[in-house]
matplotlib code that plots the C-alpha trace (Angstrom):
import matplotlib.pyplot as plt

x = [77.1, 74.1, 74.8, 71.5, 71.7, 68.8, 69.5, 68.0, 69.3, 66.9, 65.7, 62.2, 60.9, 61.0, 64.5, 65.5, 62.0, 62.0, 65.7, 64.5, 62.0, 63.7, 66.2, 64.1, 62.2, 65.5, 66.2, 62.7, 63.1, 66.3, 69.2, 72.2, 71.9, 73.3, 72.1, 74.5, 73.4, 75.5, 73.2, 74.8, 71.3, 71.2, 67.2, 67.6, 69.5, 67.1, 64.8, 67.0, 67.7, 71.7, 74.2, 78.1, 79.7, 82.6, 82.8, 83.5, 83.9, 83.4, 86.3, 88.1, 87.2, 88.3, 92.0, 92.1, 91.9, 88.7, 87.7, 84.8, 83.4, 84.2, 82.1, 79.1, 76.2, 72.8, 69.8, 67.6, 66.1, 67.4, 69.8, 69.8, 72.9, 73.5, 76.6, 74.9, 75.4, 77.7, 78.3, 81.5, 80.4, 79.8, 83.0, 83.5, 83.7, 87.4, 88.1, 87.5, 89.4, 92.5, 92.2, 93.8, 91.7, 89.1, 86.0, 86.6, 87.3, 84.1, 84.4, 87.7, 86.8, 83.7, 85.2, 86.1, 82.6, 81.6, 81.8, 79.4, 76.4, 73.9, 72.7, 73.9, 71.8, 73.3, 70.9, 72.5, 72.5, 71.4, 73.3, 76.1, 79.6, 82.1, 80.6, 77.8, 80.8, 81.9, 78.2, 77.7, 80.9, 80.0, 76.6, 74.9, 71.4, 70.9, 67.4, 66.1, 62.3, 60.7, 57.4, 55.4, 55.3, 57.0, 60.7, 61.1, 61.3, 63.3, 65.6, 65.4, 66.2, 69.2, 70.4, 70.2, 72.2, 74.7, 74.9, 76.0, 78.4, 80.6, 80.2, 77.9, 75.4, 72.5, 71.1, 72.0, 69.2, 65.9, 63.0, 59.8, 56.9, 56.5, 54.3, 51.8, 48.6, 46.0, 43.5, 45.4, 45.5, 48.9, 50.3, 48.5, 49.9, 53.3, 53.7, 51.4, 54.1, 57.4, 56.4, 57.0, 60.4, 61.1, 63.3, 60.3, 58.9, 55.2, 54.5, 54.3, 54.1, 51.6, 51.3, 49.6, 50.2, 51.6, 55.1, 55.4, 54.2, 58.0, 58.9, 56.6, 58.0, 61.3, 60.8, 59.8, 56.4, 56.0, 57.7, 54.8, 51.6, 52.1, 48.7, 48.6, 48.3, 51.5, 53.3, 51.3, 52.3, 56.2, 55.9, 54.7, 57.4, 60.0, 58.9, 59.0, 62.4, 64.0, 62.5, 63.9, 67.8, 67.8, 66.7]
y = [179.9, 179.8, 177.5, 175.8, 173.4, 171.7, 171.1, 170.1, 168.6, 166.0, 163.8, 162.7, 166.6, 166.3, 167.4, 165.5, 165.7, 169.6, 169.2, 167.2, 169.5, 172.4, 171.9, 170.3, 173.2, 175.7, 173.5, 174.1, 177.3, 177.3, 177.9, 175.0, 173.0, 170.7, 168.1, 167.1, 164.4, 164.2, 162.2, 158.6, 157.5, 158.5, 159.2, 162.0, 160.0, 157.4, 159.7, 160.4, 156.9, 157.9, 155.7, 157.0, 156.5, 154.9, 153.0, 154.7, 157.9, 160.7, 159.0, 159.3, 162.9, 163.6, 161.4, 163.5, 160.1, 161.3, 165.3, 166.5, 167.2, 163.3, 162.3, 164.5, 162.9, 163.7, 163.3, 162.8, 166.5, 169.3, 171.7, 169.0, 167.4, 165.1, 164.2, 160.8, 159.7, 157.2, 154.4, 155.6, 159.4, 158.0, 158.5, 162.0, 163.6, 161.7, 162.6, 166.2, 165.7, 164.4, 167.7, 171.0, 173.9, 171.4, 173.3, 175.3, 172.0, 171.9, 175.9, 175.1, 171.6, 173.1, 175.9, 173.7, 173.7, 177.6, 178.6, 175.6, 176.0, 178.7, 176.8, 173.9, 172.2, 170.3, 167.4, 167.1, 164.6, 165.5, 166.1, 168.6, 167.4, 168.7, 167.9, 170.3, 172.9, 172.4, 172.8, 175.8, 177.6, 176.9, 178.0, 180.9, 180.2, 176.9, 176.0, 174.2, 172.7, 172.5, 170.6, 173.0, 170.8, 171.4, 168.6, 170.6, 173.8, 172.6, 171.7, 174.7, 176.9, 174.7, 175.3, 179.2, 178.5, 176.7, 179.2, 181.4, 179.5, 178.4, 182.2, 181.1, 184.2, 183.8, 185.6, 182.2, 180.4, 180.5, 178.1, 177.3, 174.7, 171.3, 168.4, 171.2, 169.9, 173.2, 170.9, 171.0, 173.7, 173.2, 173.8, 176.8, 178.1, 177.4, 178.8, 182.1, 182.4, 181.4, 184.1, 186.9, 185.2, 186.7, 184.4, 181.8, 181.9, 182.4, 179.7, 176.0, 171.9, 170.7, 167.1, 165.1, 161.8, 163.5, 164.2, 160.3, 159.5, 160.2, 157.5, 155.7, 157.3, 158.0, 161.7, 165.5, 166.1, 168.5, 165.8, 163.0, 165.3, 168.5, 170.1, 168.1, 170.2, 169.1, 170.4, 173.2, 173.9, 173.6, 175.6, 178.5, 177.8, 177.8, 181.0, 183.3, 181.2, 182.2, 186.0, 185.7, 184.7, 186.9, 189.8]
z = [119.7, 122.5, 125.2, 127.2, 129.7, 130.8, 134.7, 137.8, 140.9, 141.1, 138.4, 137.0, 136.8, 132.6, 131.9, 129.0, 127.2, 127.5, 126.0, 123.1, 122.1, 122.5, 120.6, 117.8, 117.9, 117.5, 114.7, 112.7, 112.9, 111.1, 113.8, 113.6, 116.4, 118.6, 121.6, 123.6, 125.8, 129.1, 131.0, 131.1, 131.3, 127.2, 127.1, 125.3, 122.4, 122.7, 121.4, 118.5, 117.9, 118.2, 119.5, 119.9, 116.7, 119.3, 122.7, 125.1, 123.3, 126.1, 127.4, 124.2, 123.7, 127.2, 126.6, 123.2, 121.3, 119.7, 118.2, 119.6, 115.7, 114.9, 117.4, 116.1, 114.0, 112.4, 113.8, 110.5, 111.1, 109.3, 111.0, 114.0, 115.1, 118.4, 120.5, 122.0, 125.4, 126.1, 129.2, 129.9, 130.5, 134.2, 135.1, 133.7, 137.6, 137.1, 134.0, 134.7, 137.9, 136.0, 133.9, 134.8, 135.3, 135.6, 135.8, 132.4, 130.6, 128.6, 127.7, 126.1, 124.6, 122.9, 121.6, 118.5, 117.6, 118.6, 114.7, 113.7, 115.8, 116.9, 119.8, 121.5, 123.8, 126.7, 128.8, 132.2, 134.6, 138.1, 140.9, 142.0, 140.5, 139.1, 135.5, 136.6, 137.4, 133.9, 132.4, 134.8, 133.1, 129.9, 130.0, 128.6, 130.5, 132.7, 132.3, 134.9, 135.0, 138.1, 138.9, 141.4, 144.6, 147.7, 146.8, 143.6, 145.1, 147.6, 145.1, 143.2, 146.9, 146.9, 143.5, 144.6, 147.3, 145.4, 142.5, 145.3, 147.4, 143.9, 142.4, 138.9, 138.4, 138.9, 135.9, 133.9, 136.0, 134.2, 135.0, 134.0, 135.8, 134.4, 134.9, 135.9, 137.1, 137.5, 139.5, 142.2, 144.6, 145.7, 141.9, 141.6, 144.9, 144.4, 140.7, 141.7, 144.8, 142.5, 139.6, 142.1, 142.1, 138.3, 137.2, 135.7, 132.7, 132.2, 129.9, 131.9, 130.4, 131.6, 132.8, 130.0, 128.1, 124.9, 126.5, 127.1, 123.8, 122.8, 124.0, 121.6, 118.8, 119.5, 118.6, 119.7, 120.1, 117.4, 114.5, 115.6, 117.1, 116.0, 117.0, 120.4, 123.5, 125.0, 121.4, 121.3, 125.0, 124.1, 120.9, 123.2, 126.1, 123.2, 121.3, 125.2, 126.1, 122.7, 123.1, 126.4, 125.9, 122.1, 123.2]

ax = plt.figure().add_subplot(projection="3d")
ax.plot(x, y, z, "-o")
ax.set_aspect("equal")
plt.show()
């Protein structure tokens, strides 16, 4: 089991939507799947039309009142399950803090599920918490998108730095530009200066209308507009991400 977490410390840089596709796109090409959606805001199973089979089930999973595999459902695509987000995964900084060896807690909840998946998919909220500890254990590669402007690397700088102070290795952090805009000069400067950085990968999303379509639709790119640039743009992302954690 491949873990991805789709990260950033700041929010609107088109997290949730490059976890959607992603993992719809591991899915077509035949690897068992799982989204797990630990953003309270739920977008990413509100593209999935999912709701939590329960109330309040991340707080259930986290009192042991409710298995990780019950709270698991299908998403309608083949090889495609979800874990939807739920109200009461706001409070999961406390729950984790009630837990011992809190920041392993997710690696040992999920290994339940290690046997049934060969990549799980995790959207995260933003911030530095002691959730993010917990994703940043369990993690195989934290994918972070980062819009090239100067906030976002900012962010990403500080994300270094953090990686650093709480001992995570940095080889897990992998990024790649979104909400690219090649018109302006100040994109093009900051992804030709960030490449040198070797940790980005050389496929981008560009900014375009067809990524918030899915809204529209409540689905990937690639299951409503298949041959749209923005699909065609993830399809290629995917393919060098997928070289990039198999090889």
């Amino acid at each position: 089991m491949f873990v991805i977490s789709l990260y950033n410390l700041k929010g609107g840089v088109g997290k949730t939507s490059s976890c959607v596709n992603f993992a719809y796109m591991a899915a077509k090409d035949g690897y068992r799947t799982l989204l797990w959606d630990l953003d309270p805001q739920g977008a990413a199973s509100f593209y999935y039309n999912a709701e939590p089979k329960a109330k309040g089930s991340i707080k259930k999973i986290m009192e042991h009142t409710l298995s990780l595999e019950d709270a698991i459902m299908g998403t309608g695509y083949e090889n495609l399950d979800i874990i939807p987000a739920d109200i009461s995964g706001r409070k999961m900084d406390i729950l984790l803090d009630e837990q011992k060896s809190s920041k392993k807690y997710l690696k040992s909840l999920m290994k339940s599920i290690e046997s049934e998946y060969d990549f799980v998919f995790i959207d995260c909220p933003p911030g530095f918490s002691l959730l993010a500890d917990n994703i940043f254990n369990v993690s195989d590669v934290i994918l972070m998108p980062v819009i090239p402007t100067t906030l976002s690397v900012r962010s990403y700088d500080l994300v270094k730095e953090y990686f650093t102070d709480k001992g995570v290795e940095l080889d897990k952090l992998m990024c790649f530009f979104t909400m690219v805009d090649v018109r302006k000069n100040m994109h093009n400067d900051v992804m030709l200066e960030l490449y040198k950085d070797k940790r980005f990968f050389e496929y981008y999303i560009p900014y375009t209308s067809g990524v918030e379509k899915m809204g529209l639709h409540n689905a990937p790119i690639e299951a409503f507009a298949p041959s749209s640039y923005a699909a065609i743009c993830y399809r290629a992302l995917w393919n060098e991400i997928k070289e990039g954690v198999l090889e």
